[in-house]
C-alpha positions, 0 to 999 in steps of 0.5 A: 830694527830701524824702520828705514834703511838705505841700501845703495850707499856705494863706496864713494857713490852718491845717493840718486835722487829716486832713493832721497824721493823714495827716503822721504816718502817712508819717512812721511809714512811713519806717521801712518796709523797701525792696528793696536799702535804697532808700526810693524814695517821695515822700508829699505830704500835701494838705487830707484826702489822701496822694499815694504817688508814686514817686521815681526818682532812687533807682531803681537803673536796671541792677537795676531797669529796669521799676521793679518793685522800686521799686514793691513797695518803695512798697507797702510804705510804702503799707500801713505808712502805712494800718496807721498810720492804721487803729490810730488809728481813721481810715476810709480809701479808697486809689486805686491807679494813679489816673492813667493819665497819670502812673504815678509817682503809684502811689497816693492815700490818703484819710480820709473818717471814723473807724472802730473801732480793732482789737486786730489793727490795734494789734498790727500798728502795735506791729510797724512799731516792733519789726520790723527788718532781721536777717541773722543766721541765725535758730534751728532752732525749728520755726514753728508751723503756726497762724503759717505760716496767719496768714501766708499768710492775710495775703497773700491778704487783700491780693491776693498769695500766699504760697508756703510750703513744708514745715511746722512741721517745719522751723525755717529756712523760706523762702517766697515771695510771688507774684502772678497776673500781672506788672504794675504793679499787681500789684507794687504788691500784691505789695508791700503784701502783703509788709508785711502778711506781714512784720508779722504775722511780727513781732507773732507773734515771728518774725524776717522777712527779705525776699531781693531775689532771688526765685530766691535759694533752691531751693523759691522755684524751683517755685511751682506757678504765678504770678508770683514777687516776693519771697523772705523767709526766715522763722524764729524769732530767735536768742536773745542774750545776757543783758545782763551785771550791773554785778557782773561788769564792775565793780571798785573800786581799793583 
């Protein structure tokens, strides 16, 4: 199915401006990192609301049985969607797991009005178009202990936590986002926190990586408590290359 799809096309009527912001919104969402590259969420896109529903034909069901990792992947896209929105000066409401007879609908974004748009919301945006996937090893770089705060902060602010361990100490880190309990709901946090996190990596100029296992690296394995979601390694990226000058790679025949 498609991943958007607009609902309020009336016979002749026009598409309101709320539905445009909250199209544009979803479509700036596509580009929000899923567990496993799965994008598994359907948008549809009504008079002044955005129903966030999950698709399962693109849950991996022997991975995936529960769909935690489908529903914090949706999460994810929920909150790219609402910085999106944010950065363009719209008040929003978000409902989660409104409806207790169908849980794939996970969430319900609503604008209700305009708010004043702050220089973190546009840093965060800005991020969503610079962040992206990277498997190369990062640098030995320490991260500053300002950054890792940021970060932390950034998960709590969403519900989640965000186990970090060492310091500024050590270039390559790894941390890892937890919860206090393990229900849909929580992962649906858990995955909103994890876009928090990893775009304020980004604006910051760090290079995120979210690992699909959470027991993947050995401190992921002593949280003092919780429920452990995700892991993401975070680091500084490597330098590349300067782009060589024409000079260099060009000649003329005599």
């Amino acid at each position: 199915m498609p991943a958007v799809q607009l609902t309020d096309r009336g016979s002749g009527a026009a598409v309101s401006t709320e539905s445009r912001d909250l199209t544009r919104a979803a479509v700036a969402a596509l580009g929000a990192p899923s567990i496993l590259d799965t994008q598994p969420w359907h948008w549809r896109i009504g008079h002044d609301t955005a129903d966030l529903r999950a698709d399962r034909s693109r849950q991996p069901a022997t991975i995936d049985p529960a769909g935690r990792l489908l529903t914090i992947s949706c999460g994810i896209a929920l909150h790219h969607a609402h910085t999106a929105l944010h950065a363009a000066g719209h008040q929003t409401d978000i409902a989660y797991l409104p409806d207790d007879t169908d849980p794939d609908l996970l969430a319900t974004v609503r604008i209700h009005g305009t708010a004043a748009t702050t220089g973190n919301a546009v840093r965060l945006f800005r991020a969503m178009a610079a962040r992206h996937h990277d498997q190369r090893p990062v640098d030995t770089r320490p991260v500053h202990d300002d950054t890792l705060r940021r970060l932390h902060d950034a998960a709590e602010e969403h519900g989640a936590h965000l186990h970090l361990p060492g310091s500024s100490g050590q270039g390559t880190g790894y941390a890892l986002l937890y919860t206090d309990s393990d229900e849909p709901r929580d992962w649906l946090t858990a995955g909103v926190a994890l876009s928090a996190v990893l775009l304020t990596a980004t604006a910051d100029g760090l290079s995120p990586t979210i690992l699909d296992d959470p027991t993947e690296t050995a401190s992921s394995r002593d949280v003092p408590l919780g429920h452990p979601m995700v892991a993401i390694r975070i680091g500084h990226p490597i330098a590349t290359a300067p782009q060589r000058s024409a000079h260099d790679v060009l000649d003329h025949k005599r």
